[in-house]
C-alpha positions in Angstrom: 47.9 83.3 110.8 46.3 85.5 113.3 44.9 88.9 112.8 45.1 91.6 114.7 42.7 94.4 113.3 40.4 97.2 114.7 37.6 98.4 111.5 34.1 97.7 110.8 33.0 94.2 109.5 32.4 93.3 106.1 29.5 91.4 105.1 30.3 89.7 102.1 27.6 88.8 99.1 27.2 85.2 97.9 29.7 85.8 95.0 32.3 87.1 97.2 31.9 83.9 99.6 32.4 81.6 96.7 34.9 83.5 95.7 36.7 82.7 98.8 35.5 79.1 98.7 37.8 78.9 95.6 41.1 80.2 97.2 39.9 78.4 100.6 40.2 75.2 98.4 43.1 75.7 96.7 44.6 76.1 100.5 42.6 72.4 101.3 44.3 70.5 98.4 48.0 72.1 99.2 47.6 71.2 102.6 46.0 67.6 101.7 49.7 67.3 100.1 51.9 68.7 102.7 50.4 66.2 105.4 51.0 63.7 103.1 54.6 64.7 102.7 55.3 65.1 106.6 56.9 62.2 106.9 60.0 60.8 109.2 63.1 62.7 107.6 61.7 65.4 105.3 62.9 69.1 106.1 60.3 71.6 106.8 62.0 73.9 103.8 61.1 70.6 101.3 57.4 71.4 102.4 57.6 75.0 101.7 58.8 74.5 98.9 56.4 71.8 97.7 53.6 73.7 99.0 54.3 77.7 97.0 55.2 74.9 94.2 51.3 73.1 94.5 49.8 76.8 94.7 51.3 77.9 92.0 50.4 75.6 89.6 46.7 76.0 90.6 47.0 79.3 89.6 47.2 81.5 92.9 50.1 82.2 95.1 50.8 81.8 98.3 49.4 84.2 101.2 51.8 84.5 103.4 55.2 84.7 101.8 56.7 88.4 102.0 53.3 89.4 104.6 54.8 91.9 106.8 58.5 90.2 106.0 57.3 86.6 106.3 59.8 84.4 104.9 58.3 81.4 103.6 55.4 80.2 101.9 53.7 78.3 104.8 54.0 78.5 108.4 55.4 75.3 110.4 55.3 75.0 113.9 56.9 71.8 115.5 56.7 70.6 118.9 56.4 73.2 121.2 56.1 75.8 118.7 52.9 77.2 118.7 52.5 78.9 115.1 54.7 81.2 113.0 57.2 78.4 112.5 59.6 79.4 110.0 60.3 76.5 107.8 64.2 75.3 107.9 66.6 73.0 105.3 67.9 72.4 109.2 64.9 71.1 110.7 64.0 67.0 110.0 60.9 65.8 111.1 61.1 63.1 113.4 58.8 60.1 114.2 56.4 61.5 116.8 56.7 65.3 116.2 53.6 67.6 116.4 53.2 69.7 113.8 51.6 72.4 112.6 50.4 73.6 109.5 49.1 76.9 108.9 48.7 78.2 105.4 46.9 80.6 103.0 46.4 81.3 99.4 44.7 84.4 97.3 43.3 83.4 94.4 41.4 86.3 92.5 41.9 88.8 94.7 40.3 86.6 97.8 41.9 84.5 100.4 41.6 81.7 102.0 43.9 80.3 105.3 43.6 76.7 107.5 45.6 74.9 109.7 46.1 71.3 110.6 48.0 69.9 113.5 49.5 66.3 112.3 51.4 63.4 114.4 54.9 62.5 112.0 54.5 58.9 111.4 50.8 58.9 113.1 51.7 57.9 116.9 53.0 60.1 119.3 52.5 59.8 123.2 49.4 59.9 125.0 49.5 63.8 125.8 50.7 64.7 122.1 47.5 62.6 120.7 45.2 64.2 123.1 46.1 67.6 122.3 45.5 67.4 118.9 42.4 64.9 118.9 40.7 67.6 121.4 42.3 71.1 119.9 40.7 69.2 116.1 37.4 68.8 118.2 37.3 72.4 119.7 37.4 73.5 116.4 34.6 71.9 115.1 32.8 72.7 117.7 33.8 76.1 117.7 31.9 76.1 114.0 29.3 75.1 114.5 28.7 78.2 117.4 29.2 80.7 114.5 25.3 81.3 113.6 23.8 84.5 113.0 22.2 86.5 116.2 25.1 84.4 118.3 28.1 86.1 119.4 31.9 86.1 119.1 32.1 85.3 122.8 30.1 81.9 121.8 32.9 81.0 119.8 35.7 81.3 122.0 33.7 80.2 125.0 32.9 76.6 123.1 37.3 76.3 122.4 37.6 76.9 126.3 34.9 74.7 127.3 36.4 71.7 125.4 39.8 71.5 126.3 40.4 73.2 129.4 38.5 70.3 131.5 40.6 68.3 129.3 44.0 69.7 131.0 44.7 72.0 128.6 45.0 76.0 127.7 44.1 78.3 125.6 46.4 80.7 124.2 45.8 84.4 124.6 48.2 86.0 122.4 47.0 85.0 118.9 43.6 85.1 117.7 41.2 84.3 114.8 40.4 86.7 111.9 37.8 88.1 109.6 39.2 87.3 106.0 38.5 88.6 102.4 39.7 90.5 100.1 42.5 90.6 102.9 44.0 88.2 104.5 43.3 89.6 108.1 40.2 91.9 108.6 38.1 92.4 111.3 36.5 90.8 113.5 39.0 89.4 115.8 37.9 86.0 116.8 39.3 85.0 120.4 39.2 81.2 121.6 38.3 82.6 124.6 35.5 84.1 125.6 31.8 84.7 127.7 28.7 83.1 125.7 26.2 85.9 124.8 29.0 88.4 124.8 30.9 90.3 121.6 30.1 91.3 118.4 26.8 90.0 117.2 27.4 87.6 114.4 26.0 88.6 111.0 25.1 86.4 107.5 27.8 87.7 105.6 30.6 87.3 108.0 33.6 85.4 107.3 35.8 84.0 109.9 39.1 82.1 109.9 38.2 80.6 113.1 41.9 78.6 114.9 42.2 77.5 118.1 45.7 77.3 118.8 46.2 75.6 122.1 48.6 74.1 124.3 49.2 71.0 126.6 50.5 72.8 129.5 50.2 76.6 130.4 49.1 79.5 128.2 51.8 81.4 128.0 53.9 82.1 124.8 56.8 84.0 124.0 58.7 84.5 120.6 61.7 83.5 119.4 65.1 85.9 118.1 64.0 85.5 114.7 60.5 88.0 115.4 58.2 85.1 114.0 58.5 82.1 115.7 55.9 81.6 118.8 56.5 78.9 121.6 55.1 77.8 124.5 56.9 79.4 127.3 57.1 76.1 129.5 58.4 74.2 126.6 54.8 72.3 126.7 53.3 70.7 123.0 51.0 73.0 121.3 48.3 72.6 118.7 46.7 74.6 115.7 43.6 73.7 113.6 41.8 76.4 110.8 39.1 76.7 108.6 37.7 79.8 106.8 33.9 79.7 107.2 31.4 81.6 106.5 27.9 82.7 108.5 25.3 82.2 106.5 21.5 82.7 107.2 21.6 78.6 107.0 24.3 78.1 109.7 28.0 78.3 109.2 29.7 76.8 106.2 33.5 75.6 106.2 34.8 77.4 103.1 38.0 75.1 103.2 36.5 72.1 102.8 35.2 70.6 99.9 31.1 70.8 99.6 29.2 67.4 100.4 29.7 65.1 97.6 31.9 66.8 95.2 34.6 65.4 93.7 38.1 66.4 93.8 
């Protein structure tokens, strides 16, 4: 989910950042098993509830369910929908759908929140396998432009530099977060942006860093149920997340497991 805050920055110690790294990973493993359950013919309530189910038994609970009214326990955006998707017992998947998967988790009083963009049945058209191959790459790039003494602007700047050659746009109306001890604290991270411009980026800071963008024009508009965002041209859209952290060492992905462990 995006964030839309306006207080100073936290800078969180080492404990709090593992702390983080624990819910962030309880949000890696649930999501590990809702992409594995996106198949052909599965609603996108059965992932809900197979995903507040998964968190739950790891001992946390879900982030987003009952956040400001939200309905459900994970966010699923299909097709053209660009995030906020409201999971349905009416909506199938279908063979060749885009969809994405935004979810969260607090664990301990922390939070963690990431996003992946998955192809039902793994092949869909040309465009649909562009968009998320590129909007996957813009994120990692995005990462690894959050080092300290850089700039917020670096990070949006690297999203737009990736896939707008690519044909693509970046959408303006939902942004990145600061996350914590809340789900949504400041900074706002853009994916847009002018290098060498913005907050100066601290050790300390963590960011839930998500390009969310789309195969035709930027534009979005939201749907009669006050959630639901869509591309207002009907165009695909993508959404890839990771919480990660700024660290005197260079940025480290909080939602992915460490190098070598085993899980």
């Amino acid at each position: 989910m995006d964030g839309m805050v306006r207080e100073r920055v936290e800078l969180k110690s080492a404990d709090e950042i593992s702390r983080i790294r624990d819910s962030a990973l309880v949000v890696h493993d649930v999501l590990a098993e809702v992409v594995a359950a996106a198949v052909e013919g599965v609603t996108t309530a059965e992932l809900d509830r197979l995903a507040e189910a998964r968190t739950r038994a790891r001992g946390a609970v879900p982030a987003f369910k009952g956040y400001h009214g939200y309905p459900a326990s994970i966010c699923i955006s299909v097709n053209d929908e660009v995030v906020h998707g409201i999971p349905s017992s009416k909506r199938k998947l279908k063979a060749g759908d885009v969809v994405g998967l935004d979810f969260g988790a607090v664990l301990g009083g922390f939070f963690g929140d990431s996003a992946r963009t998955v192809i039902v049945g793994g092949k869909g058209t040309q465009e649909a396998t562009r968009l998320v191959e590129s909007t996957r790459e813009a994120l990692e790039l995005a990462i690894a432009a959050a080092r300290p003494d850089g700039r917020l602007g670096d990070i949006g700047a690297t999203v737009q530099a990736h896939v707008e050659p690519r044909g693509f746009s970046v959408v303006r109306e939902f942004v990145g977060h600061g996350i914590g001890r809340r789900l949504h604290e400041p900074p706002q991270v853009a994916n847009f942006g002018v290098r060498g411009m913005g907050m100066r980026l601290k050790a300390g800071m963590v960011l839930a860093i998500e390009p969310m963008v789309n195969a035709g024009a930027p534009g979005v508009r939201t749907l009669g149920d006050g959630w639901t965002a869509v591309t207002e041209d009907g165009s695909l859209s993508a959404h890839f997340e990771h919480t990660v952290a700024v660290t005197e060492d260079g940025p480290v992905v909080l939602s992915l497991p460490p190098a070598g462990a085993n899980r």
